[in-house]
Structure formats: C-alpha cells, structure tokens
N, CA, C and O atoms as a GROMACS GRO file, in nm:
protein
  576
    1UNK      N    1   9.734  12.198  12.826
    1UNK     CA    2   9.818  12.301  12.769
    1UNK      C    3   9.919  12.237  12.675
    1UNK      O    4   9.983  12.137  12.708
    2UNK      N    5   9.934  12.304  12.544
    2UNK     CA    6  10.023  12.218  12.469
    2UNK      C    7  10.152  12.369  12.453
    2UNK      O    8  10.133  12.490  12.445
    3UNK      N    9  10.286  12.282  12.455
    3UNK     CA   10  10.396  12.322  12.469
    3UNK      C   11  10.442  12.312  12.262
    3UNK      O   12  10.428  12.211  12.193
    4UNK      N   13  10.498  12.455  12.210
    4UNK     CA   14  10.548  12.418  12.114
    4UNK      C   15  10.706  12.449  12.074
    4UNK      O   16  10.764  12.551  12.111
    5UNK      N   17  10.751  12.376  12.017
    5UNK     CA   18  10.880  12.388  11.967
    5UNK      C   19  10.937  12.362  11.826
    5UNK      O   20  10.924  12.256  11.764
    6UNK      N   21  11.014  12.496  11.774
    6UNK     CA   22  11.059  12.496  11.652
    6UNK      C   23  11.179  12.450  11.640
    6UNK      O   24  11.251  12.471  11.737
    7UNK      N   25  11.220  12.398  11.559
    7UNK     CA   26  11.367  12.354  11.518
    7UNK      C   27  11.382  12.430  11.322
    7UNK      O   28  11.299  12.444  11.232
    8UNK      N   29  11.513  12.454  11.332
    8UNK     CA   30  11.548  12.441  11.169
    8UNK      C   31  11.643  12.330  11.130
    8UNK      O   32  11.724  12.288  11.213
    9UNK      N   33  11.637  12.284  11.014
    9UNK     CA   34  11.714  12.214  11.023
    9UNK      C   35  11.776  12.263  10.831
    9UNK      O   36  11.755  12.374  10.782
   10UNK      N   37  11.835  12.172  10.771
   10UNK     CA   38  11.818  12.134  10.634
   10UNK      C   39  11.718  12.033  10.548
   10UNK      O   40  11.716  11.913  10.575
   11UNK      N   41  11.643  12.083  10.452
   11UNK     CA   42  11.557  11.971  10.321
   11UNK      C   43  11.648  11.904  10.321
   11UNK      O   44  11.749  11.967  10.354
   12UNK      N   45  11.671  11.778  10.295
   12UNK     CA   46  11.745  11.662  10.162
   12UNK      C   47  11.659  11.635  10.054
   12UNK      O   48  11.690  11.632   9.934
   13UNK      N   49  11.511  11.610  10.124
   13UNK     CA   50  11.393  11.553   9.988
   13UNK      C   51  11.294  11.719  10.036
   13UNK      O   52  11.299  11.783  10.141
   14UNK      N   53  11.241  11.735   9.954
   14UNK     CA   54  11.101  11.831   9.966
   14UNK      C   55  11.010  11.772  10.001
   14UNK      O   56  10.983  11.652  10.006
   15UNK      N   57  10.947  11.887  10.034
   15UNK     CA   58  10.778  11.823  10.102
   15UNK      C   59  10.727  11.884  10.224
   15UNK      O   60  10.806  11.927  10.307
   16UNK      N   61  10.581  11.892  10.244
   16UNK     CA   62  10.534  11.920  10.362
   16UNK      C   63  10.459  11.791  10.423
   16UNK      O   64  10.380  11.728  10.354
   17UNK      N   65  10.482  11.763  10.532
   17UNK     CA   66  10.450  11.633  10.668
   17UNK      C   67  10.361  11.682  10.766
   17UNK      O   68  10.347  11.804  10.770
   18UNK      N   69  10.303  11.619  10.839
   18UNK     CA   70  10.306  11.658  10.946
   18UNK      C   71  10.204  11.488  10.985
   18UNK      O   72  10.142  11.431  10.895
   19UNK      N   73  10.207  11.438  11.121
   19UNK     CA   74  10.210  11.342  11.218
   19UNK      C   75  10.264  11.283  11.333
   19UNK      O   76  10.364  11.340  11.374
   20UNK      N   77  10.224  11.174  11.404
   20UNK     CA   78  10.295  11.162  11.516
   20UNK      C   79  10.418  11.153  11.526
   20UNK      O   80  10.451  11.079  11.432
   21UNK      N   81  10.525  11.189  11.592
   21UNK     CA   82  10.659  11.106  11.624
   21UNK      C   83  10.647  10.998  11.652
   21UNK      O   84  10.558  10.962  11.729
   22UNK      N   85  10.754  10.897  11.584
   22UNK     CA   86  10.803  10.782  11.617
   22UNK      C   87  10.935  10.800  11.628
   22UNK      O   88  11.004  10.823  11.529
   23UNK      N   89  11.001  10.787  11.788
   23UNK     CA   90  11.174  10.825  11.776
   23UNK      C   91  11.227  10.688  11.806
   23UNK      O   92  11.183  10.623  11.901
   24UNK      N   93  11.344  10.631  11.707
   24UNK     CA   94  11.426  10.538  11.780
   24UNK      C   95  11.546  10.665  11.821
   24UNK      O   96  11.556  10.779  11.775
   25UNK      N   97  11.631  10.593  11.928
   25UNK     CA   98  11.761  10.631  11.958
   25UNK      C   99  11.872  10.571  11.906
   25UNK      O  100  11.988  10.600  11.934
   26UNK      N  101  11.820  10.453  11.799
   26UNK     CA  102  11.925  10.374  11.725
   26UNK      C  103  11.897  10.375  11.577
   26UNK      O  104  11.786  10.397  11.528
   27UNK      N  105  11.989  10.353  11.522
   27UNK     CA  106  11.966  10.370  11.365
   27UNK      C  107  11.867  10.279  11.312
   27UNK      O  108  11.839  10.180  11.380
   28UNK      N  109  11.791  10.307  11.161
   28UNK     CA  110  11.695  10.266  11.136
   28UNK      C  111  11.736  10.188  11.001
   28UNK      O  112  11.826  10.251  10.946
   29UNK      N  113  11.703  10.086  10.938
   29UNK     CA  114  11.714  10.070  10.803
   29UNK      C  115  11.600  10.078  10.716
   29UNK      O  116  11.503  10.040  10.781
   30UNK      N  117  11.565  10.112  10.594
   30UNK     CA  118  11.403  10.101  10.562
   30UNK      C  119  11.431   9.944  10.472
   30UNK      O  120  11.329   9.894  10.425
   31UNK      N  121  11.570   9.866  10.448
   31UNK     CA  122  11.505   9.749  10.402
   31UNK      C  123  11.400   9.621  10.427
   31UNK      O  124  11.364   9.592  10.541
   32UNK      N  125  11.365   9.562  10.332
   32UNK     CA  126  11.241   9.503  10.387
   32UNK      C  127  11.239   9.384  10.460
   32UNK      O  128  11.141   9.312  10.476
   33UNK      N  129  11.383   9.360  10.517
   33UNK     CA  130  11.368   9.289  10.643
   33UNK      C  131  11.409   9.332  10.760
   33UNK      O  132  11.437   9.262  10.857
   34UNK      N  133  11.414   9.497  10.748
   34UNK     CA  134  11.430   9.536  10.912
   34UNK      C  135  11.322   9.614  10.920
   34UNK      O  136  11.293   9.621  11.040
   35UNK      N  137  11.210   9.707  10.826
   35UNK     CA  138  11.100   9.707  10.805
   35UNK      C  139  11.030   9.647  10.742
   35UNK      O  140  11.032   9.646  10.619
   36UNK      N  141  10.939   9.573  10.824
   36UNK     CA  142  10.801   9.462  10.669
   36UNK      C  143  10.759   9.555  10.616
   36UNK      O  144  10.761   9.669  10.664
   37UNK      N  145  10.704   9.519  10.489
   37UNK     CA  146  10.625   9.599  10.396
   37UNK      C  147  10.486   9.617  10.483
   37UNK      O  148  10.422   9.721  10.472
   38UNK      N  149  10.450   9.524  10.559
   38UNK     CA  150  10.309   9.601  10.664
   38UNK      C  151  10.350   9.776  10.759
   38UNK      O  152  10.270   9.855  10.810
   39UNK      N  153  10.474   9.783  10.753
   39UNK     CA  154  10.545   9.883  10.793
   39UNK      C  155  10.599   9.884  10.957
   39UNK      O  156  10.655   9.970  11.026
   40UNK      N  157  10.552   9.743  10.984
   40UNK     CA  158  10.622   9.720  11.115
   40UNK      C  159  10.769   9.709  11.114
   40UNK      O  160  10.835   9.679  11.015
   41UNK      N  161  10.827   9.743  11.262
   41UNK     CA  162  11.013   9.717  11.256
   41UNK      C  163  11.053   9.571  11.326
   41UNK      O  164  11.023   9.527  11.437
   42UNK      N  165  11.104   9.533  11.256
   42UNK     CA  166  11.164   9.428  11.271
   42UNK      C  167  11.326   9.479  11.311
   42UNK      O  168  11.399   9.486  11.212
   43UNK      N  169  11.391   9.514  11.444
   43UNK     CA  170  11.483   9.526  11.461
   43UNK      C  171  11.513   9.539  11.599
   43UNK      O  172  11.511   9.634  11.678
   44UNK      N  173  11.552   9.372  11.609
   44UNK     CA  174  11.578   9.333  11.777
   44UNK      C  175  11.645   9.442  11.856
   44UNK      O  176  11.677   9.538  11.787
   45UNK      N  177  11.669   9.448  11.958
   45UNK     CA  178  11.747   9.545  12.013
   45UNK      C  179  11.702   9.645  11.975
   45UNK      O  180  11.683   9.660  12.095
   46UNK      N  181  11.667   9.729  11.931
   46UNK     CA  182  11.590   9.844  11.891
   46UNK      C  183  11.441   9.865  11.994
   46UNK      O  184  11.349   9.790  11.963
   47UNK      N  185  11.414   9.961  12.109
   47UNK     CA  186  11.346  10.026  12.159
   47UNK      C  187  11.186   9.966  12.085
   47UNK      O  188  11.095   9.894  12.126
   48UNK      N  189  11.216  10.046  11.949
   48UNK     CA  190  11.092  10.067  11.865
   48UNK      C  191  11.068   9.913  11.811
   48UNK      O  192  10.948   9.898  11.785
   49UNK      N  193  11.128   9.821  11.793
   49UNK     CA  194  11.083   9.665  11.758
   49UNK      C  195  10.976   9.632  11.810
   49UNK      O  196  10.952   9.623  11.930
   50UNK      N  197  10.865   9.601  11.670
   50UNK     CA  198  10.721   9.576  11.692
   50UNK      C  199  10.655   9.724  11.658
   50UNK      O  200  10.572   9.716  11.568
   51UNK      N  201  10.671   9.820  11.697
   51UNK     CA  202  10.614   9.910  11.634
   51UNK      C  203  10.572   9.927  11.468
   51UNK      O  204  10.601   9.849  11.377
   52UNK      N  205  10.527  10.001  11.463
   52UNK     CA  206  10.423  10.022  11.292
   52UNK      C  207  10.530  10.191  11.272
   52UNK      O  208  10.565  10.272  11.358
   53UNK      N  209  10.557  10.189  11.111
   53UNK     CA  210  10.581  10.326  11.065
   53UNK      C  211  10.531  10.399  11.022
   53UNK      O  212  10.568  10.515  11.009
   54UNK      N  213  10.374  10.326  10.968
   54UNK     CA  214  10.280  10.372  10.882
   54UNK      C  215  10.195  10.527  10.954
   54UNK      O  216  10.162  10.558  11.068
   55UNK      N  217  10.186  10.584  10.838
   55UNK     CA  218  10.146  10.774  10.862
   55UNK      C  219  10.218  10.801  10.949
   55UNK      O  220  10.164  10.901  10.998
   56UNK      N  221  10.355  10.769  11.035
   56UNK     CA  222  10.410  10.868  11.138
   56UNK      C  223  10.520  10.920  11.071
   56UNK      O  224  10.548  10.874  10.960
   57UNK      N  225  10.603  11.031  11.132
   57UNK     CA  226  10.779  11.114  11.118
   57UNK      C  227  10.836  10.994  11.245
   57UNK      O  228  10.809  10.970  11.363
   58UNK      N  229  10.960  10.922  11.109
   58UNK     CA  230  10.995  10.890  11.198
   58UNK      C  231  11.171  10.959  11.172
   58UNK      O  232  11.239  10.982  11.072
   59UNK      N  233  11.196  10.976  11.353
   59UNK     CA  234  11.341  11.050  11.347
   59UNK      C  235  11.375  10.932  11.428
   59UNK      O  236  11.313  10.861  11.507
   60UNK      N  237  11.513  10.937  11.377
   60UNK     CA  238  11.637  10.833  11.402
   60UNK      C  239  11.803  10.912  11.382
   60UNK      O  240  11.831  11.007  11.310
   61UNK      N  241  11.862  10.859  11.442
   61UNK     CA  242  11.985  10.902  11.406
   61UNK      C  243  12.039  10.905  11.274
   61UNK      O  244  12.100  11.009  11.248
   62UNK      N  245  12.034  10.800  11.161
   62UNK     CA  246  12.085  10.804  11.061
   62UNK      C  247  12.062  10.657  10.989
   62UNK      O  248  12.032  10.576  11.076
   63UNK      N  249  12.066  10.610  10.883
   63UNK     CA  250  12.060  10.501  10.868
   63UNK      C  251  12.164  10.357  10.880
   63UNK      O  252  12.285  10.380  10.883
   64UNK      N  253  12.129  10.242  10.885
   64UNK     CA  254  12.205  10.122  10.868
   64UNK      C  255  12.130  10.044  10.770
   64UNK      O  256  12.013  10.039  10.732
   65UNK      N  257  12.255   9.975  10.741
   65UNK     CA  258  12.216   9.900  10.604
   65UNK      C  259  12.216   9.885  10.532
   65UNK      O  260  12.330   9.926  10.509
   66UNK      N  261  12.167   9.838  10.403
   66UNK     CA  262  12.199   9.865  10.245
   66UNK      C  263  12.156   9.970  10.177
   66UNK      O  264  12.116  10.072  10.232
   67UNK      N  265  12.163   9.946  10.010
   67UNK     CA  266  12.086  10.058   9.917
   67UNK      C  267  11.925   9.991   9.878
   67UNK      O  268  11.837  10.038   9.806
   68UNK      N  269  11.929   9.857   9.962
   68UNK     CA  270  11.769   9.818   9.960
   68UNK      C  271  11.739   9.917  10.035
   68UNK      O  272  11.617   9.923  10.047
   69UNK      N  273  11.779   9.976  10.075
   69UNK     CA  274  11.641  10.064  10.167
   69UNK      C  275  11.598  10.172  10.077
   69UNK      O  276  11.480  10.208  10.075
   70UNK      N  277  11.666  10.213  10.019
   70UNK     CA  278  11.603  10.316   9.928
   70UNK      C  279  11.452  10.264   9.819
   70UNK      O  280  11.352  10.320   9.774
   71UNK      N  281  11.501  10.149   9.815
   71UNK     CA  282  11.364  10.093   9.742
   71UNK      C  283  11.256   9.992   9.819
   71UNK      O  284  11.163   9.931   9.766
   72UNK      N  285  11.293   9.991   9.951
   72UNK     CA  286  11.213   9.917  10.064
   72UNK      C  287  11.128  10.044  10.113
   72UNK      O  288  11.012  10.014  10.141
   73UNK      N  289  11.154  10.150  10.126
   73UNK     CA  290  11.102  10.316  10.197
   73UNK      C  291  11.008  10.270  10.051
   73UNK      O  292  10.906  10.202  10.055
   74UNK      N  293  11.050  10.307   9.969
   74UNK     CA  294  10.977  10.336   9.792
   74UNK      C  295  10.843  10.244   9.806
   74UNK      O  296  10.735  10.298   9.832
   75UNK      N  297  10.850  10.150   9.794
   75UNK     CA  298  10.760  10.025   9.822
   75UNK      C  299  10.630  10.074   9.918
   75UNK      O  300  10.508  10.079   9.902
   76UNK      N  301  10.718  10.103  10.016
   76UNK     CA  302  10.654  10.102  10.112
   76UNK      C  303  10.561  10.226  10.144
   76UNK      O  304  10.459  10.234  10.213
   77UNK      N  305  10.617  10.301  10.085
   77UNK     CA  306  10.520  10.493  10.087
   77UNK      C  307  10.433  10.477   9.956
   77UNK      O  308  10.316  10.513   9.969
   78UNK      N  309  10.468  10.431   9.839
   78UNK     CA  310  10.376  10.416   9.731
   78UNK      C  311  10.272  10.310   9.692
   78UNK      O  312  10.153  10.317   9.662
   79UNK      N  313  10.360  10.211   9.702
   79UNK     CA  314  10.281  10.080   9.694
   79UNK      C  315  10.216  10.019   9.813
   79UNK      O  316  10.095  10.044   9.812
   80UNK      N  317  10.255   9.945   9.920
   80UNK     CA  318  10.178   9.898  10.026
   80UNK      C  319  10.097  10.012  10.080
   80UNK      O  320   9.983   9.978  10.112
   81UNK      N  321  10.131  10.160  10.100
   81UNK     CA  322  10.086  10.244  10.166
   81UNK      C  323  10.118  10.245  10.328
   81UNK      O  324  10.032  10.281  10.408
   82UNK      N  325  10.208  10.216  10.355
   82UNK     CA  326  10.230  10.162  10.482
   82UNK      C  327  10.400  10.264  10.554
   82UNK      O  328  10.456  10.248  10.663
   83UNK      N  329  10.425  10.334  10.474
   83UNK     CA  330  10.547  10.432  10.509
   83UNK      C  331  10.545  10.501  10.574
   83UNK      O  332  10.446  10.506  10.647
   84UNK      N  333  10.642  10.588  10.589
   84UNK     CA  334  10.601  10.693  10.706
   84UNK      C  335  10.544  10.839  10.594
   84UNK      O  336  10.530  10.827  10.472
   85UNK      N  337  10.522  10.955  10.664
   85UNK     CA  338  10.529  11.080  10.607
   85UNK      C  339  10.640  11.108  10.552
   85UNK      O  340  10.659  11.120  10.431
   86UNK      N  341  10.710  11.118  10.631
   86UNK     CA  342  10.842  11.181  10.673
   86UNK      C  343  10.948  11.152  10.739
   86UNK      O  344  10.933  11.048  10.802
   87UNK      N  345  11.026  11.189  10.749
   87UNK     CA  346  11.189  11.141  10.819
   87UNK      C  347  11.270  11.279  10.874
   87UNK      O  348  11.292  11.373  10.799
   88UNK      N  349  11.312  11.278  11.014
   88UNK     CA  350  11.398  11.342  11.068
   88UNK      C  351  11.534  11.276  11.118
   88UNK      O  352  11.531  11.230  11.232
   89UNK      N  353  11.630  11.269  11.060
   89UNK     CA  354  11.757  11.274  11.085
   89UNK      C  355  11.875  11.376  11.148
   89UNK      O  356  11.904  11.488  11.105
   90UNK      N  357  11.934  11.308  11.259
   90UNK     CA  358  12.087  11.397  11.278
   90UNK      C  359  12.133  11.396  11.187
   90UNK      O  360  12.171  11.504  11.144
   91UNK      N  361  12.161  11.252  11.090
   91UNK     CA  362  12.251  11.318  10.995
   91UNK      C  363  12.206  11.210  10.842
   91UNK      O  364  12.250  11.099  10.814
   92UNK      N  365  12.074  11.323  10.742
   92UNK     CA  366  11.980  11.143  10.636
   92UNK      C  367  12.076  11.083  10.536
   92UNK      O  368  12.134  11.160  10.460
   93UNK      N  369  12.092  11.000  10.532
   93UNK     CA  370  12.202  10.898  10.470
   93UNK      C  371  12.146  10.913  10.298
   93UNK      O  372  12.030  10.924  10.260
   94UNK      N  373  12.266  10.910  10.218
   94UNK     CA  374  12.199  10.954  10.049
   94UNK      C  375  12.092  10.827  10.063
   94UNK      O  376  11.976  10.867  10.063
   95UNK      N  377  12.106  10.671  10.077
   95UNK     CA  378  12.031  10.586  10.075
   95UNK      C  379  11.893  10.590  10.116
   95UNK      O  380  11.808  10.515  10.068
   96UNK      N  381  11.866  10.696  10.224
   96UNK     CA  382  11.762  10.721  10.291
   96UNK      C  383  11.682  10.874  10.223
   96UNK      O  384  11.567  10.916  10.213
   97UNK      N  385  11.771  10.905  10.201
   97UNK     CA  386  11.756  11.063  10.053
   97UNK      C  387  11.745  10.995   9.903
   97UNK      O  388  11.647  11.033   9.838
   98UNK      N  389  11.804  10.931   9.862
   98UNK     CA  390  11.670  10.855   9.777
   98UNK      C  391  11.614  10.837   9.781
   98UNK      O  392  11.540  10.884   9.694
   99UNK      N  393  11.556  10.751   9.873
   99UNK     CA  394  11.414  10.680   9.910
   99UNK      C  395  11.292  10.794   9.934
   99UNK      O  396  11.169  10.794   9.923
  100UNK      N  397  11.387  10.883   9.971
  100UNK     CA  398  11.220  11.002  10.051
  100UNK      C  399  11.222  11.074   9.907
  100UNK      O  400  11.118  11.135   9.880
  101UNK      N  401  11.335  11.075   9.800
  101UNK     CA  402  11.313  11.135   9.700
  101UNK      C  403  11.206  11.119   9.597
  101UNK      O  404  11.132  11.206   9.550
  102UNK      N  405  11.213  10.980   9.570
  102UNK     CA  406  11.163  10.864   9.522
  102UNK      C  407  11.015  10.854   9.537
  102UNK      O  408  10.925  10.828   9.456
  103UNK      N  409  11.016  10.880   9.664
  103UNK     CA  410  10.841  10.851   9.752
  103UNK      C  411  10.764  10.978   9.791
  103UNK      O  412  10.661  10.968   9.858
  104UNK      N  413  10.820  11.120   9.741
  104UNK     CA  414  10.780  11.197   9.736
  104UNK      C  415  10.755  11.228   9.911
  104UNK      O  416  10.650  11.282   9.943
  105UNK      N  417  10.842  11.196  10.007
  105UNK     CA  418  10.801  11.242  10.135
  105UNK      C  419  10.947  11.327  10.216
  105UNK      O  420  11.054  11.276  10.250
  106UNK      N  421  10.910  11.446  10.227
  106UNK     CA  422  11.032  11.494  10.309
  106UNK      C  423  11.134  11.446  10.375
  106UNK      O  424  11.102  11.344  10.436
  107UNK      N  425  11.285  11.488  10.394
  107UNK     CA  426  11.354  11.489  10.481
  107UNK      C  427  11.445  11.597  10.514
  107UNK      O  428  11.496  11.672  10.431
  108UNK      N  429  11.466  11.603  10.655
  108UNK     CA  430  11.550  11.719  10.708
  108UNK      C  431  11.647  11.642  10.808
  108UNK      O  432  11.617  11.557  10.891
  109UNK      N  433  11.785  11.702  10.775
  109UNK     CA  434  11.925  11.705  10.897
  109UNK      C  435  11.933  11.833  10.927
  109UNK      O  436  11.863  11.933  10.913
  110UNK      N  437  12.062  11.798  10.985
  110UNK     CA  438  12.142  11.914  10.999
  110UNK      C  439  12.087  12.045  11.104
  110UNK      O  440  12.092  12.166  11.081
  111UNK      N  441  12.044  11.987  11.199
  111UNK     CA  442  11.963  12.069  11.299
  111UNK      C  443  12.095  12.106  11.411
  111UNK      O  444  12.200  12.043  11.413
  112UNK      N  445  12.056  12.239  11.514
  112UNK     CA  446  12.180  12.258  11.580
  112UNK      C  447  12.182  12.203  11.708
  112UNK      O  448  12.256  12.213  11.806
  113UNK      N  449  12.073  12.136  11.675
  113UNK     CA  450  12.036  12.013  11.806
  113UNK      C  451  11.997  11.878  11.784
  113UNK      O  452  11.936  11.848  11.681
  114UNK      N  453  12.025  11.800  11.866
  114UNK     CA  454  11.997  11.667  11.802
  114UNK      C  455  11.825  11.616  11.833
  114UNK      O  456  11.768  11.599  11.942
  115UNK      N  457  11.776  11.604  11.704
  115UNK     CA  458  11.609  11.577  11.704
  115UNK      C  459  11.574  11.501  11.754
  115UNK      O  460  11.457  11.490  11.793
  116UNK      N  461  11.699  11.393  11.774
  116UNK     CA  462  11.626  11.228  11.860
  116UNK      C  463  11.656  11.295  12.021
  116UNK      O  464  11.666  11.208  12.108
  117UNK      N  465  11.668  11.406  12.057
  117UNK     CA  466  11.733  11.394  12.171
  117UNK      C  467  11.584  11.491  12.258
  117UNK      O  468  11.544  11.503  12.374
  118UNK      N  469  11.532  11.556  12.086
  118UNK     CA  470  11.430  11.661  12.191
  118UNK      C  471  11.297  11.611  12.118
  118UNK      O  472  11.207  11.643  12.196
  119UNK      N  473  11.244  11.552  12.015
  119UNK     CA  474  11.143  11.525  11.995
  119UNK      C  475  11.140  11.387  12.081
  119UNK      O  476  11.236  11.324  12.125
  120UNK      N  477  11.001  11.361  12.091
  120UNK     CA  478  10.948  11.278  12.203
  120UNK      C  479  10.814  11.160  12.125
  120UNK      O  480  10.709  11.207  12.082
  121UNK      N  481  10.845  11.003  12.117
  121UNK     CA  482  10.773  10.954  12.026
  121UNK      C  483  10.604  10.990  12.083
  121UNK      O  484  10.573  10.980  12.202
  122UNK      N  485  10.516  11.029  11.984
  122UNK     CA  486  10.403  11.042  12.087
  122UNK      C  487  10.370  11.224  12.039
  122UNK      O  488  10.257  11.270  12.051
  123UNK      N  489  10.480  11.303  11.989
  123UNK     CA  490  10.481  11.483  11.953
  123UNK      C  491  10.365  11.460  11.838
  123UNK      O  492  10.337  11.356  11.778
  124UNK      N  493  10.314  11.578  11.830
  124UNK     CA  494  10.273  11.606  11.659
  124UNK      C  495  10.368  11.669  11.613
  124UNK      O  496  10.418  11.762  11.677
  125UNK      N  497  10.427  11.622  11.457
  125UNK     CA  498  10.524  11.702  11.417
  125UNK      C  499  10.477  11.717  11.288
  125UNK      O  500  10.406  11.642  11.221
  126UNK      N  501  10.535  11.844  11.255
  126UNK     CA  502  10.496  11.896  11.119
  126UNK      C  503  10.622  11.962  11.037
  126UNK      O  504  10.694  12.046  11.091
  127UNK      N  505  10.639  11.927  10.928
  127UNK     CA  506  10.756  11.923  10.849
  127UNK      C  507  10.730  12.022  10.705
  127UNK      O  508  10.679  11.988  10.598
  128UNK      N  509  10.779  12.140  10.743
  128UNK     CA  510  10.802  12.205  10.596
  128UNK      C  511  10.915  12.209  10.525
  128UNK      O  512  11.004  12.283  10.567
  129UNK      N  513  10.931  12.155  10.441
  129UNK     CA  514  11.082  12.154  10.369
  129UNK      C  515  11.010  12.201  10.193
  129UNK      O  516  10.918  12.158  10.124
  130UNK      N  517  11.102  12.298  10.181
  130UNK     CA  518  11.035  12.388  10.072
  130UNK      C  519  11.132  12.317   9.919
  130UNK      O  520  11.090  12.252   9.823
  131UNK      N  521  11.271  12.364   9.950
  131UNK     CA  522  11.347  12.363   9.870
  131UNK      C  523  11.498  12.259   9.931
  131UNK      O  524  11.565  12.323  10.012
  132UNK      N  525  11.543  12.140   9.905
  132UNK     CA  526  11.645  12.092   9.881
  132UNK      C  527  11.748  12.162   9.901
  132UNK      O  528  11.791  12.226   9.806
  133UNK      N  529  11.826  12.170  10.043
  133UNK     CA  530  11.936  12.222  10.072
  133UNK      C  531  11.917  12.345  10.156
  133UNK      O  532  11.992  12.386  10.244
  134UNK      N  533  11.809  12.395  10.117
  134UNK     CA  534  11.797  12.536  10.180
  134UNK      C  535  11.710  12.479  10.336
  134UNK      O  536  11.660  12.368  10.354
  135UNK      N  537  11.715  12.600  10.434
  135UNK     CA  538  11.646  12.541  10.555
  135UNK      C  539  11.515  12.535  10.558
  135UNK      O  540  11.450  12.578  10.463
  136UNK      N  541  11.481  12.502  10.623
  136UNK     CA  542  11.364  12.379  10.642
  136UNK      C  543  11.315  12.398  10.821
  136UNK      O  544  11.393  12.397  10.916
  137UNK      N  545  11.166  12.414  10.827
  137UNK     CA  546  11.151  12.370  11.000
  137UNK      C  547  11.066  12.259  11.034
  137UNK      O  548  10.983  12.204  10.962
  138UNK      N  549  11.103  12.228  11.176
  138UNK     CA  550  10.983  12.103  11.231
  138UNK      C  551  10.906  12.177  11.333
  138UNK      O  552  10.961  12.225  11.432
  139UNK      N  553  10.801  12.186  11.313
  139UNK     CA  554  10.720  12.222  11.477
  139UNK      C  555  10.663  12.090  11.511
  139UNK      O  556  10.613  11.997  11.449
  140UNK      N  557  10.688  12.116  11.629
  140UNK     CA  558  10.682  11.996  11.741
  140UNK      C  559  10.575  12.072  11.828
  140UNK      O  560  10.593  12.184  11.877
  141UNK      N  561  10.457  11.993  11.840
  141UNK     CA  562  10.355  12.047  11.985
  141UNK      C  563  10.352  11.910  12.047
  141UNK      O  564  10.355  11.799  11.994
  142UNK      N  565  10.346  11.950  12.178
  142UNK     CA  566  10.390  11.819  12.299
  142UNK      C  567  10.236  11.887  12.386
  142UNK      O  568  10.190  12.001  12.390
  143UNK      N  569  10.192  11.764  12.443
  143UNK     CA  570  10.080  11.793  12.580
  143UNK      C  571  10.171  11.826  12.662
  143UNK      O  572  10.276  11.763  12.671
  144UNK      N  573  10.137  11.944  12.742
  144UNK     CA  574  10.229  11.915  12.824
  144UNK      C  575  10.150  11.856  12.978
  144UNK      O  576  10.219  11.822  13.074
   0.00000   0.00000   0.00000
C-alpha cells in the first residue's frame, strides 16, 4: 500500500522533477569539493557522506558554502550528468537558486512544514514548479 502526501511550497527555479529522495538533516554545499563531479558527497559528519546525488531530489535544509556551488550544481546537472533533478529546501539559498537556474532543474522553499522533517530518503518525489515565486507542490508517495 503506498501512502501519499502533498506539500506546497514556493518555485525559486522552474521545472517539473520527479525521483527518489535523498534527505540530509544538515546543510548541503553543491561545490566541487563537498560534492565530486561523479556526484558523490564528500561531507564528513554529514549522515549522507558517500552517497551519490545523481537523478535524485535532494532536500536539505539550506545551503553552506561558497558561490562555487552555483557553478559546481551547473557542472554537474549539464556537463558530467551526475546532478540531482531537483532540490527541496526549508529555506534555497540565491547560490543554490542560481545553480538550479542555470541547470534548468527546479527548486521549492517556503513550505508550512519542514520537508527535511517529513520527506523520508528512499520517497518518490515529484516536483511541479510552474512559475518562479508563485506556489509550487511536491507529492511524496512512501511504501507504506
């Protein structure tokens, strides 16, 4: 039996997503030494260290790090092919709203719940974000 759940949130980048969750509970950077360009994370202390980003949504709290990440995400969704879909944020950092701008892959905040708190790494999630600023939903289906 699969369990589903909607959220709204806000676009930052446009786009429609949809793939597995990957959730950290700690902030993420997309530069290319806390993600390799193979799209693995390189970020000790981090849950998700050793994991791959490639074809998943990944939601995180928000970003850390520089304005390399905006062109480490870029790299990495166009060129290596190794990015994620998509990005769910509590709250997407402009650095991280470039990058999904850039790479042509969605992002949504601004939900009235926190996404790292109810998506589950392992969900199918699917991301419609139509228009930039205006709301936006995630459906989440979980096995239950």
């Amino acid at each position: 039996m699969e369990q589903k759940i909607v959220l709204k949130g806000v676009a930052k980048a446009r786009g429609h997503a949809s793939g597995e969750a990957l959730v950290s509970p700690m902030n993420l950077s997309w530069a290319p030494c806390s993600i390799l360009n193979d799209g693995s994370i390189r970020a000790y202390g981090n849950p998700l260290n050793g994991e791959n980003v490639k074809g998943k949504i990944i939601v995180y709290p928000t970003v850390t790090g520089s304005t390399s990440g905006s062109f480490g995400m870029l790299f990495k969704v166009k060129q290596a092919k190794t990015g994620p879909t998509g990005i769910i944020c509590k709250d997407v950092h402009f650095i991280d709203i470039a990058g999904c701008i850039a790479s042509d892959i969605p992002a949504i905040d601004s939900f009235d719940v926190d996404p790292v708190e109810v998506i589950q790494s392992g969900d199918w999630v699917e991301i419609r974000a139509d228009e930039v600023g205006k709301e936006a939903t995630v459906t989440i289906t979980r096995k239950a």
